[in-house]
N, C-alpha and C positions, 0 to 999 in steps of 0.2 A: 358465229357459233350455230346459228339454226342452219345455214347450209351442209357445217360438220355432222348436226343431229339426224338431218334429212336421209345426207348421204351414208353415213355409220348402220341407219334405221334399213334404209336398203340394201347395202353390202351383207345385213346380219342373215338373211335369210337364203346366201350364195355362199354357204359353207364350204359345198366340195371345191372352193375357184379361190377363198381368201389367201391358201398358200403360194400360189400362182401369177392371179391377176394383180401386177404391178401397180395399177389405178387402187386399188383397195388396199393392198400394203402401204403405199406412201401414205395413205387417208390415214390407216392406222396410224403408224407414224407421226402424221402431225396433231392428230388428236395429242399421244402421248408426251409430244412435245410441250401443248398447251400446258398440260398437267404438271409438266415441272416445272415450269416457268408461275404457274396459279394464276395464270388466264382462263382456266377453267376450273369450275371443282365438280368430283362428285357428288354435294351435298351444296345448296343452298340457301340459305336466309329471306325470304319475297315474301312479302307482305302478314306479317308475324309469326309464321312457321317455315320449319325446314322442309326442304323440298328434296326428292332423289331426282337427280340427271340419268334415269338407267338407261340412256345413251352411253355413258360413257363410261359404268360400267361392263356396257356392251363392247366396247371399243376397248378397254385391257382385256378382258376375256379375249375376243380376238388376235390381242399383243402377242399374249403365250402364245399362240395355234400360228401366226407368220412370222414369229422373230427365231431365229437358229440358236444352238448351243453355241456356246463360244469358251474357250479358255479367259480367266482373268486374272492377269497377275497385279501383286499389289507388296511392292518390295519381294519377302521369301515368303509370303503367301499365295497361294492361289488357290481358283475357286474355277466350278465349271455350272453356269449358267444361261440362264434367257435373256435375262435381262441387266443391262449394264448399273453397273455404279454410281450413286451422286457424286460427282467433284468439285472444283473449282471452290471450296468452301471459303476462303479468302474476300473473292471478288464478291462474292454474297453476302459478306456480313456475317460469317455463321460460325463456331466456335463447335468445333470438334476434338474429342477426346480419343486416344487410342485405345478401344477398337470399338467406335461405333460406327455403324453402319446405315446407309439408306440408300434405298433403291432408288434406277431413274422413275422418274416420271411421278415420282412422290414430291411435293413443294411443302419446303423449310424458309420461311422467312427469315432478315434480317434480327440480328440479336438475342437470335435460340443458341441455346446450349444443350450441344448432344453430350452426355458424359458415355461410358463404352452400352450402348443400347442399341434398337433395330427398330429402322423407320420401310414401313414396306409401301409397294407401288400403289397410286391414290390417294394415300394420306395427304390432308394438310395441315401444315401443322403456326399456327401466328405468330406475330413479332415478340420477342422476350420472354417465349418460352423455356423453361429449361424441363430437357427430359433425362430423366436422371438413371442411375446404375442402375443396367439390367431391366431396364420399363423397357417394353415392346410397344409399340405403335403400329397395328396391325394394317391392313390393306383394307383402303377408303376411309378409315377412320379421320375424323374431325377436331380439331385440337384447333381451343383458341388461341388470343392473345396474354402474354401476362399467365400463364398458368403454370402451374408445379404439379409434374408426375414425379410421384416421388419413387424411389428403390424399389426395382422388383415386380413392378406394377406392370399388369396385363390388359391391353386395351384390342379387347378384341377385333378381326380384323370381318369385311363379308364383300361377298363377288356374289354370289348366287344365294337367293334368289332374284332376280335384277330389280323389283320392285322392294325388297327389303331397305329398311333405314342402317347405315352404320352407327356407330359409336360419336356421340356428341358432344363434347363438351366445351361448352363455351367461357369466353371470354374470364379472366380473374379466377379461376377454381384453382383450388389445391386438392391434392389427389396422395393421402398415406400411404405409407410402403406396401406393398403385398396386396393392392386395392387389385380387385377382377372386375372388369366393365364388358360383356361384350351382349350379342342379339339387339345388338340397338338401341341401349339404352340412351337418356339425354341427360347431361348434366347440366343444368342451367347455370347463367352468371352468376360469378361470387360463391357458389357452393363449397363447404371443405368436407370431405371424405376422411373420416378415422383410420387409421391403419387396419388394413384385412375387412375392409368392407366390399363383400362380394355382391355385383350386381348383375340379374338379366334376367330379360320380356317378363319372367315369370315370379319375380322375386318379389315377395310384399317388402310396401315402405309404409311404416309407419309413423304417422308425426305424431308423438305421441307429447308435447308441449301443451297441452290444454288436460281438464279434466276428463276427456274422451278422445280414446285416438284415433284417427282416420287414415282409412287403408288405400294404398292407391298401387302403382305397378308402373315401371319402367321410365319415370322424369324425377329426377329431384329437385325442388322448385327452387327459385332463385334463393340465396344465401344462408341455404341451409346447413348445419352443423349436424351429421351423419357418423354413425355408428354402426358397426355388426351388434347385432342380435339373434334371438332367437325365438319360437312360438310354440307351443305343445298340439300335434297334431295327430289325428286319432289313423292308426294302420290297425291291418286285423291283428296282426302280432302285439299291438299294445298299443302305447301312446311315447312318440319321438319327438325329442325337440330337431326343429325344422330353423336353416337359417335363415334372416329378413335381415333390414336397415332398417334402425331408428334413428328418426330427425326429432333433435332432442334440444335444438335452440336454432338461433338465427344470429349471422353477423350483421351489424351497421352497416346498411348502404350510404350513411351518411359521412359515415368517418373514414379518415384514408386506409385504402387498401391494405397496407403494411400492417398498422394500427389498430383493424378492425381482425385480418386473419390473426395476428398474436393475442387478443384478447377475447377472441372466441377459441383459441387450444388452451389458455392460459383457464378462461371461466369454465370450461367443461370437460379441463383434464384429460383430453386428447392424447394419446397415443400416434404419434405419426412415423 
C-alpha cells in the first residue's frame, strides 16, 4: 500500500496526463480495486483514533476524471454512468434487496443486509450490518460491524476536502429512522441514536445525565443513548430554538448486545 500512496501522491499533481497516461489509469484502477475488495480503506483505526488515507481519496477523485460514461443495463433498467455496479452478491455473503444499490469500489462485508438503499464508492461498510429502507450510505463513509441504519437515514457522504474525516460509526450502534449524520461526525461503539437525531461538525451534544450538562461537538461517546433536542438561542430578531442531541442514558457494555439495545429503547422510551 505505501507504493500505491507514493505513486497516487505523484500522479495527483500530472492532472493535464491522468486521462491519457495508461501507467496512471491502471494505478488508478487498482487502487479502486483494493477498495472493493477492503484491502484498503479510506478511513483507519491506528493506534486509538481514526486516521484519513487522503491518498485514496485522491485516487477516487482521480476515478471520475479517467473512467468513461458507459451505458448499464440491469434487466429493463438502465443507467448511464462512471462507475460500474457492485455484483456478485451471492459469492460475497451479502443479502440484497430489490432495488438497492452500490457502487464499485465501495466494500460490503459478509452478512450485511441491503434492503432497497444506496451504498456509494468508498464506503465501507462491516460484517452483519443491515442498512435498511431508503438509508444512504454516502461516499467514504464508515460503517461498522453488527450496526443498524435504520429507515430513511442519511449518512452523509465527503471527497473534498481530502484532509477532511468522513462519517464514522463504529462497531454495535443503532441508528433511528430519519437519523442525519454527515461533516464527519463519529459515532462511537454501542451508541443508539433516537429517531430524527440530526447530526454535524457543528451540532451541540449534550450529556445532560448528571445534575450539569456538558457540551461537547461532533463524537458521541461510546454507548450512549441520544435524542434530538433543542436550545433557546439569541438572533437579532428574537430568541429561536436551535436543534442539538441529547445523551440522556447509557447501554450496558456488560450485558449482551441484543439485551442491552432493547432495554436501553425500552428504559427511555425511544422512538426509533
Amino acid at each position: 500500500m505505501n507504493r500505491f500512496k507514493l505513486e497516487i501522491e505523484k500522479a495527483w499533481n500530472k492532472k493535464d496526463i491522468w486521462t491519457t497516461d495508461v501507467n496512471i489509469k491502471n494505478l488508478v484502477f487498482q487502487v479502486i480495486d483494493h477498495l472493493e475488495t477492503g484491502s484498503i480503506r479510506v478511513s483507519d483505526y491506528l493506534n486509538g483514533k481514526w486516521t484519513v488515507n487522503e491518498w485514496v481519496k485522491r485516487a477516487i477523485l482521480m476515478y471520475f476524471s479517467v473512467q468513461q460514461m458507459n451505458t448499464i443495463e440491469l434487466g429493463g433498467l438502465e443507467f448511464y454512468d462512471k462507475i460500474p455496479i457492485k455484483n456478485k452478491f451471492k459469492e460475497k455473503g451479502i443479502r440484497v434487496v430489490p432495488h438497492a444499490i452500490a457502487r464499485y469500489g465501495s466494500y460490503i462485508s459478509p452478512g450485511v443486509i441491503l434492503m432497497p438503499s444506496y451504498v456509494n464508492i468508498g464506503a465501507y461498510i462491516g460484517e452483519n450490518t443491515m442498512i435498511d429502507t431508503w438509508a444512504t450510505v454516502g461516499s467514504c463513509a464508515q460503517v461498522g460491524s453488527r450496526v443498524h441504519i435504520s429507515g430513511g437515514v442519511g449518512i452523509g457522504g465527503v471527497l473534498e476536502p481530502l484532509q477532511a474525516h468522513p462519517v464514522i460509526i463504529e462497531n454495535d450502534v443503532f441508528i433511528g429512522s430519519r437519523c442525519i449524520l454527515v461533516e464527519g461526525v463519529l459515532i462511537k461503539k454501542g451508541a443508539v441514536l433516537g429517531a430524527n437525531v440530526v447530526l454535524t461538525a457543528s451540532t451541540k451534544i449534550f450529556d445532560v445525565t448528571n445534575e450539569k450538562s456538558i457540551e461537547t461537538k461532533g463524537v458521541v461517546p461510546r454507548y450512549s443513548v441520544v435524542i434530538p433536542g433543542s436550545y433557546p438561542k439569541k438572533f437579532n430578531s428574537g430568541i429561536y430554538h436551535v436543534p442539538c442531541a441529547l445523551i440522556i442514558g447509557k447501554r450496558k457494555e456488560s450485558t449482551d448486545k441484543k439485551t442491552s439495545l432493547n432495554d436501553a429503547l425500552r428504559t427511555h422510551n425511544l422512538s426509533i
